[in-house]
Backbone as JSON Lines, residues from 0, in Angstrom:
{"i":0,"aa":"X","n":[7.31,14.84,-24.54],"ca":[7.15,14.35,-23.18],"c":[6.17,15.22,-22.4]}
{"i":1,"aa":"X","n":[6.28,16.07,-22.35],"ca":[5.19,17.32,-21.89],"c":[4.39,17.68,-22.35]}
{"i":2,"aa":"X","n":[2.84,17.9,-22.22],"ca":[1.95,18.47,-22.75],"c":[1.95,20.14,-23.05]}
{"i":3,"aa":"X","n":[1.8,20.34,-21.73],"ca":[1.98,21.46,-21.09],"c":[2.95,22.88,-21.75]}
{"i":4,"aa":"X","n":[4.26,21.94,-21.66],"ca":[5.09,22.74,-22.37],"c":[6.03,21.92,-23.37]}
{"i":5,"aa":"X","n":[5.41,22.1,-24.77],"ca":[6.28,21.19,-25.57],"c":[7.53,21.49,-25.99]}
{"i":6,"aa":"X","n":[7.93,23.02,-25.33],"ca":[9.52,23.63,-26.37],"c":[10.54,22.87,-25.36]}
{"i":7,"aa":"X","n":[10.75,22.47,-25.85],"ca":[12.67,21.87,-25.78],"c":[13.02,22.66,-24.48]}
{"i":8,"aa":"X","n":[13.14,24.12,-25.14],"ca":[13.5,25.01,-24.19],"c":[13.38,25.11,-23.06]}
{"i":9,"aa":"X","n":[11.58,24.71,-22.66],"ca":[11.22,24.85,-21.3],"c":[11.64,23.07,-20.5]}
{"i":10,"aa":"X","n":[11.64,22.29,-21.09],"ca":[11.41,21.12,-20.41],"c":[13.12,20.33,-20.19]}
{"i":11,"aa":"X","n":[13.66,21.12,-21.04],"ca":[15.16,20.38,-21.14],"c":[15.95,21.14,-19.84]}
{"i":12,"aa":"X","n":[15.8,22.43,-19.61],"ca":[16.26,22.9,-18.34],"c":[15.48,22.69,-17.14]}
{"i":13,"aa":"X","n":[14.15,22.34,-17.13],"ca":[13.78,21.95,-15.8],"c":[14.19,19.99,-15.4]}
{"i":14,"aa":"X","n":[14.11,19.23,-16.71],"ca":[14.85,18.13,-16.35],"c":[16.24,18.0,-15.68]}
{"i":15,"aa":"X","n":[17.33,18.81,-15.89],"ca":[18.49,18.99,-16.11],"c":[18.31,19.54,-14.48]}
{"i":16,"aa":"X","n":[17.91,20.76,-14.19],"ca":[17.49,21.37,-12.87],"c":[17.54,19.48,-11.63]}
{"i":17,"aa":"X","n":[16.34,18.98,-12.49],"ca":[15.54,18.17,-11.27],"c":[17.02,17.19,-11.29]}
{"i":18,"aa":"X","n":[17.57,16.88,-12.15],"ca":[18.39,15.92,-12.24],"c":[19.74,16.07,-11.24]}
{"i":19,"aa":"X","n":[20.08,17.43,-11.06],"ca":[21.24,17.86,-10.59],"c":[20.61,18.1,-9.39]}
{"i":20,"aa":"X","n":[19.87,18.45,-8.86],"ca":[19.51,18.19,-7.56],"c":[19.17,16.77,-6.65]}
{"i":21,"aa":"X","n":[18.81,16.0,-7.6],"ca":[18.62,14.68,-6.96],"c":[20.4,14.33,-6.79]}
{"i":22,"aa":"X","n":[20.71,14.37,-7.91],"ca":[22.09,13.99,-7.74],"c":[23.27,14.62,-6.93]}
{"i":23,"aa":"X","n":[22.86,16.4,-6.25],"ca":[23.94,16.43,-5.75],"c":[23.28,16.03,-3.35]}
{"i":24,"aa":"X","n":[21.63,15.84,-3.47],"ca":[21.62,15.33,-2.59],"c":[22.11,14.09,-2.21]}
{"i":25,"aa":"X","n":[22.77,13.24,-3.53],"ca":[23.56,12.01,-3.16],"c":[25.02,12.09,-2.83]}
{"i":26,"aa":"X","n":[24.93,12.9,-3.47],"ca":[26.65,13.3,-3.3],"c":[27.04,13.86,-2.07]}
{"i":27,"aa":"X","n":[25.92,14.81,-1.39],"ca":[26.26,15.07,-0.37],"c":[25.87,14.17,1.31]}
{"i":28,"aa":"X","n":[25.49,13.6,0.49],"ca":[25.07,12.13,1.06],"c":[23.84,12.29,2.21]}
{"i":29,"aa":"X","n":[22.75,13.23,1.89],"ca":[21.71,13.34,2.24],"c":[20.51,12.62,2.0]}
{"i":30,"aa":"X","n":[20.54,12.01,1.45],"ca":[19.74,10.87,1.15],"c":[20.58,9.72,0.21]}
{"i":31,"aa":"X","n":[19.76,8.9,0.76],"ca":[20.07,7.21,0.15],"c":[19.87,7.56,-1.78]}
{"i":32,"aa":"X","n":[20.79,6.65,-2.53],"ca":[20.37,6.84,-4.08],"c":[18.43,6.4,-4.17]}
{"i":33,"aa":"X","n":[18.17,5.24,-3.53],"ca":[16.38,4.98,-3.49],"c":[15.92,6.05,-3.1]}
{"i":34,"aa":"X","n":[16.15,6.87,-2.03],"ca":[15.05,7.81,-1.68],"c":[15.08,9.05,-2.87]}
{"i":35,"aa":"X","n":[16.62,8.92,-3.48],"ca":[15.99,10.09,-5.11],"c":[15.42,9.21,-5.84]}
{"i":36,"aa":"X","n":[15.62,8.07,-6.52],"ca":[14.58,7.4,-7.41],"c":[13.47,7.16,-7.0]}
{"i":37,"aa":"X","n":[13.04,7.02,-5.64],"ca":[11.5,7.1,-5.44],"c":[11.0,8.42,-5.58]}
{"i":38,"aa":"X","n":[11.58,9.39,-5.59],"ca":[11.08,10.8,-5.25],"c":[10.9,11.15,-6.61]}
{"i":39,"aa":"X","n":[12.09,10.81,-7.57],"ca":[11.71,10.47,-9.13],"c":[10.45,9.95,-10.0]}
{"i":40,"aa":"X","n":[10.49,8.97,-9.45],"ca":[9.65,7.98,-10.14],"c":[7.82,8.38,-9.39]}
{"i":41,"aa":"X","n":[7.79,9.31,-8.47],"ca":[6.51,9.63,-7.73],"c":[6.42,11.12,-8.69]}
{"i":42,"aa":"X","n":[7.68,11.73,-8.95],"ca":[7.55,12.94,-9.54],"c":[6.82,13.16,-10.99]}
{"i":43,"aa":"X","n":[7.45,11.8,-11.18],"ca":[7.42,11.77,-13.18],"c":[5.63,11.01,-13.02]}
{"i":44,"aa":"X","n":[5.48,10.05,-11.98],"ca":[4.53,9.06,-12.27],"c":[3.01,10.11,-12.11]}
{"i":45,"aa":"X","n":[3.28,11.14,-10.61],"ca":[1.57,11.73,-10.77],"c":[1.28,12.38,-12.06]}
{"i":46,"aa":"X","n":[2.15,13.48,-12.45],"ca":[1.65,14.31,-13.41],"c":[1.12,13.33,-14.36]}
{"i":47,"aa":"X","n":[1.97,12.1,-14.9],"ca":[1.52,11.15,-16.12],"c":[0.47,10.41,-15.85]}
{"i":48,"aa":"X","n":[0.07,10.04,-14.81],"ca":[-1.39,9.74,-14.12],"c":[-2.47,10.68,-14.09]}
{"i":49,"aa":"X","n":[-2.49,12.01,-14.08],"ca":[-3.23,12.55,-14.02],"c":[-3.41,13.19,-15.52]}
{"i":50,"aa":"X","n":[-2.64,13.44,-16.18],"ca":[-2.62,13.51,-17.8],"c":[-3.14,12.59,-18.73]}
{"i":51,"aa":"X","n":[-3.23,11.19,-18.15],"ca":[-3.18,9.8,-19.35],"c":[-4.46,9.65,-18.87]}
């Protein structure tokens, strides 16, 4: 999935990181579930735009 950094190592804890933060701003009900999947889907989409 990463160019950048292909070890497991590096990319499986910063997913995990981004994941638990989107998710506990829902929980704490700071944002709407859309405003983390847009913030997602803008996160994942530039880098892969600017890579591809």
């Amino acid at each position: 999935m990463s160019r950048a950094y292909s070890k497991w190592y590096v990319v499986a804890p910063s997913l995990l990181w981004a994941g638990s933060v989107g998710y506990s701003r829902m929980y704490l009900g700071v944002h709407y579930p859309t405003d983390v999947l847009a913030g997602a889907v803008l996160g994942l989409g530039r880098p892969l735009h600017w890579m591809g």
